[in-house]
N, C-alpha and C positions, 0 to 999 in steps of 0.2 A: 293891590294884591298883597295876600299876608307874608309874611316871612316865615313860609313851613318850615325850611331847613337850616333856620336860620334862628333868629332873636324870638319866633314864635313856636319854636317847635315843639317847644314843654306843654302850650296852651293845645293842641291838637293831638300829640303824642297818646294811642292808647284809647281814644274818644271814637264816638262815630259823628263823620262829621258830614255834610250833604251842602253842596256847591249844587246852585241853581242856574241856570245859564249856557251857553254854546261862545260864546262868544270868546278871545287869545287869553281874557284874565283867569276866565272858567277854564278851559284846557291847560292852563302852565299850572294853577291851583293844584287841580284834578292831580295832573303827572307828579307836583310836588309831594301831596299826599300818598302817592301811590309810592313811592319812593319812600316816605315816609312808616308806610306799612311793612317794607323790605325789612327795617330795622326793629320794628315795634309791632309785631304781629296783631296785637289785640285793635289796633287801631281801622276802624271798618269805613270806606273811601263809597260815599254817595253822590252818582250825577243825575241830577234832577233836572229830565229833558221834556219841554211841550212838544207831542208829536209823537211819531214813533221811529224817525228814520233819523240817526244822530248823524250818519256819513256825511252830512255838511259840515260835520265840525273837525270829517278829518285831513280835509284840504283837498289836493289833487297828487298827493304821493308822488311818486317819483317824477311825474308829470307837468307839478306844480312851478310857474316863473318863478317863486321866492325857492331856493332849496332849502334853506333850513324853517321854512314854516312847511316842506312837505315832509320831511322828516321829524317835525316834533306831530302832525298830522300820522304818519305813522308807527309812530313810536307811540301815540294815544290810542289810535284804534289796535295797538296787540293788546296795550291795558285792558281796553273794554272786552277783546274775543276772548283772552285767558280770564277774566273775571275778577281782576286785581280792582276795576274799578266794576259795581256795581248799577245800573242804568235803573231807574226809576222814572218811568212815562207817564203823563196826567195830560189831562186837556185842558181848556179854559178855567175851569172851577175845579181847585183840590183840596181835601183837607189834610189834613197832617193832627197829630195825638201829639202836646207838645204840654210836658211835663212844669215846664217852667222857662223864664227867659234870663239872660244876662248880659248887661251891656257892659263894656270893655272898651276905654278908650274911641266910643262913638259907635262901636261896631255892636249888635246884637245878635247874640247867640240863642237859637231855641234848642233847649235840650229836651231828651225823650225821657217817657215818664220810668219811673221805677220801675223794674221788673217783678211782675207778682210773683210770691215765691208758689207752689205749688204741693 
């Protein structure tokens, strides 16, 4: 998991960045970046979900055996309802428009292409 708020903040700070996944690395990511965006507004927070129903990834809420994974469960689904994290659905096969890539310490980043000026 990166270090958003942390030693990697500079590296995401202001970017637009898209976490693929449902799974606790993807959601603390997510929330990191979304936090991230509080401070840095230009910074634009993409979850990129197979499927259309994310509500598995937001636990059992108050309901949930673990309490604090039902409260980071809904502390992630207000992100998604107020639109601080953006949801992005595909099925089996997606493409994506991917400007160029950069790898970092193992890790590969695909960024978006230039924006045509008009």
């Amino acid at each position: 998991m990166p270090d958003v708020s942390g030693n990697d903040r500079e590296r995401y700070k202001g970017k637009t960045v898209a976490v693929l996944g449902a799974g606790h690395s993807a959601i603390g990511t997510l929330t990191d970046l979304a936090r991230l965006r509080d401070e840095a507004p230009t910074t634009e927070v993409i979850w990129l979900l197979r499927g259309t129903d994310p509500s598995k990834a937001f636990g059992g809420g108050a309901n949930d055996k673990l309490v604090a994974r039902g409260e980071l469960g809904a502390v992630f689904a207000g992100l998604v309802a107020n639109g601080r994290i953006k949801v992005e659905w595909f099925r089996r096969h997606a493409r994506f428009r991917v400007g160029r890539t950069v790898t970092h310490r193992g890790r590969v980043s695909l960024l978006r292409p230039p924006r045509r000026r008009r």
